[in-house]
C-alpha positions, 0 to 999 in steps of 0.5 A, a space after each residue: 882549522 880556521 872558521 870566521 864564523 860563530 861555531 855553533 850556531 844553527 846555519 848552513 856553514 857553522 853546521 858544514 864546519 862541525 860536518 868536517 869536525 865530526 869526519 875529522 875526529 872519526 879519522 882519529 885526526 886531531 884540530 884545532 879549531 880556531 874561530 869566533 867568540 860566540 856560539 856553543 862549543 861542540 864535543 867531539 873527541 880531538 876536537 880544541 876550539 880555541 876562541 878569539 877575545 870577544 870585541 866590544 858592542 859584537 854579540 852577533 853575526 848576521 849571514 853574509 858579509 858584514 862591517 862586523 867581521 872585520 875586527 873579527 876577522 883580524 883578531 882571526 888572523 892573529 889568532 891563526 899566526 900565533 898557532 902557527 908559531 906554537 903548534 906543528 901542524 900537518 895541514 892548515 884547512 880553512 873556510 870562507 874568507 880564513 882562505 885568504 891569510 890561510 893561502 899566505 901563512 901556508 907559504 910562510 910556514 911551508 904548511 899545505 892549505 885546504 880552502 873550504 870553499 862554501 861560497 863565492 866571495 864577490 857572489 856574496 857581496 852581490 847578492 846580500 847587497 853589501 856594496 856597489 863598487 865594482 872596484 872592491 867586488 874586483 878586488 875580492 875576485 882577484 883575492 879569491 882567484 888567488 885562493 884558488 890557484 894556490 890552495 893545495 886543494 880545494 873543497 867544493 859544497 855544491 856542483 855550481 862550485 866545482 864548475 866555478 873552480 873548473 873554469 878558473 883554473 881546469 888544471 887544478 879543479 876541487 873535490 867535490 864533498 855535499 854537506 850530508 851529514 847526519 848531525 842528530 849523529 854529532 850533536 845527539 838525539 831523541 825522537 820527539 815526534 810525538 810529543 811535539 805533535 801533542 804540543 802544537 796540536 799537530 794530530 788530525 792535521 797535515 804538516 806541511 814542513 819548513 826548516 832552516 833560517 828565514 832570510 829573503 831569498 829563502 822564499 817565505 814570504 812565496 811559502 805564506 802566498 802559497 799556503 793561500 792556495 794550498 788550504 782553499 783545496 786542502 783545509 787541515 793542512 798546517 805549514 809548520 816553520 822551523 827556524 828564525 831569529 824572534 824578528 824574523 818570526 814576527 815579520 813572517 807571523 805578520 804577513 801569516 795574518 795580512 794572507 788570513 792563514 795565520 791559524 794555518 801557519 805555526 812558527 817555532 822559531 830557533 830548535 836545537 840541531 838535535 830537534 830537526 829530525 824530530 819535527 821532520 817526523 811530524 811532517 807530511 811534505 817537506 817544503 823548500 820554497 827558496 828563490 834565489 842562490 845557486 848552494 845546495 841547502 844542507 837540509 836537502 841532504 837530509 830530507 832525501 833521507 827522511 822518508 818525506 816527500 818533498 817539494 822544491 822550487 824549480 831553480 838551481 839551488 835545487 836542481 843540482 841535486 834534485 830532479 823530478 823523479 825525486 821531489 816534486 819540483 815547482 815553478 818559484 810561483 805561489 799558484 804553481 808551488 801549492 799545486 805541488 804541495 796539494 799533488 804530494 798531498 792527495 796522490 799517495 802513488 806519487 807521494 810514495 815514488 818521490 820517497 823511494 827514488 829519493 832514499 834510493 838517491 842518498 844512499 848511492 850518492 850522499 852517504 857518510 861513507 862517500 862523504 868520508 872518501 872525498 875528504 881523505 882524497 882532498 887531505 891525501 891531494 893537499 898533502 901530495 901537492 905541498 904548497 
């Protein structure tokens, strides 16, 4: 397996990359895993990582496409050749941007590939602004198109992908695996609500929850808009923010304080994965403001699953697995996304509806156990078709 990426890091594609690690060990399969120099090793039984060299003057890697990983990138691709020509391997399964040399050495070696696909490419480099020359977003829809047609199979994150796949090539089409996992289960876990909410002075309050990465087009800066409105009706409530590097939270602590809410608003920055579940117990509404994109963010999976009733902007991301009679949905507006959280807040019928329709959702669609089928059935795919 082939990760361009710091495995692990808490962010959407390093967790969907232990997600496959952790299938993987579970079907007695071993891997090995050959990825950056930064990020914590994960213990999973048959699980080797295998490290490129670190590069001078790069310790970290922001999210999107970056100048940083080309060195990376091509000590990557070395790395994966030398395996190559040591090992013997049964399937070559690579992620991201590793699906373009990943495509070339299956051939070379008469190895079947499996192309991870979490994103589109070229749609990276527009929306993280990376360039403006149509000639390289060009060059990268080519790249990818080839992936696509001569990967053995294809693994698809979210439904906008699989119907991106189906319109390119039909014939060949992708399977379909959501990031469901439950990683408290891979990295290990202890409920500590309570002592997080003795902590952070939570009792007698309403959580109103944030997880994830504080980047633009997660929409925090809508969520800080938003709590305005949510405490003039509600005034114990308190939006809990997990997740961001220290600039990020002091950006956001900023603004918290120009909206006057910053004693409603509690950053914790980075916790470790095994924390999550921790801080989602505290919570009395689970929030996903984001404004942009079209991936199903990892942690819809798990909120569903919560018991927490959850409100989300009404935008693709989202909607490709939500729907109404499971969270509430809101327009991607501060006045429209607090009418959502005061609803959840203050109707208990509803509130109570949106969870049972929700848990009901994970279990039929999102389990582990589907989780595990669809994976077989790429593996089973990619070796049946050969290169």
């Amino acid at each position: 397996m082939v990760a361009p990426e710091p495995i692990f890091e808490p962010r959407g594609t390093p967790f969907s990359v232990v997600g496959r690690l952790k299938a993987l060990s579970d079907m007695g399969i071993g891997v090995d895993l050959v990825t950056y120099p930064m990020g914590e090793n994960v213990c999973l039984p048959g699980v080797r990582f295998i490290r490129i060299p670190a590069v001078p003057g790069i310790r970290k890697i922001k999210i999107g496409p970056s100048f940083q990983k080309i060195p990376l990138d091509f000590l990557l691709m070395i790395c994966t050749l030398r395996q190559l020509f040591l090992g013997s391997y049964d399937l070559i399964h690579t992620h991201e941007e590793a699906g373009f040399w990943g495509t070339l050495f299956s051939r070379w070696f008469g190895v079947p590939h499996i192309y991870d696909m979490h994103s589109s490419l070229p749609q990276q480099l527009r929306n993280f602004e990376f360039t403006q020359s149509g000639t390289v977003r060009r060059i990268f829809e080519s790249m990818e198109s080839w992936v696509l047609k001569y990967a053995s199979a294809v693994i698809t994150i979210c439904p906008d992908l699989e119907q991106h796949v189906a319109r390119l090539f039909p014939e060949r089409g992708s399977v379909l695996i959501e990031n469901v996992v439950d990683y408290g289960t891979v990295f290990g876990e202890q409920d500590r609500s309570a002592e997080i909410k003795n902590a952070l002075k939570l009792k007698g309050k309403k959580v109103a929850l944030y997880t994830g990465t504080l980047e633009p087009y997660q929409g925090l800066d809508l969520l800080i808009e938003s709590a305005v409105h949510v405490i003039r009706k509600n005034p114990n409530v308190v939006f809990l923010i997990v997740g961001g590097h220290r600039e990020q939270v002091g950006l956001y602590r900023r603004k918290a304080e120009q909206a006057g809410v910053n004693n409603h608003v509690i950053f914790t920055g980075q916790v470790k994965p095994q924390e999550i579940n921790s801080y989602i117990g505290c919570a009395d509404v689970l929030v996903t403001p984001r404004i942009s994109g079209t991936n199903t963010p990892l942690k819809i999976y798990a909120y569903l699953r919560s018991g927490v009733p959850i409100v989300a902007t009404r935008i693709l991301t989202h909607t490709q697995v939500l729907d109404a009679s499971v969270a509430c949905l809101a327009e991607a507006d501060p006045h429209a996304f607090a009418e959502g959280v005061n609803r959840v807040l203050d109707d208990s019928a509803y509130r109570n509806a949106l969870v049972k329709k929700a848990a009901a959702l994970a279990d039929a669609e999102y389990s582990y156990t589907v989780y595990l089928s669809r994976f077989r059935h790429a593996m089973n795919m990619a070796l049946e078709r050969g290169i």
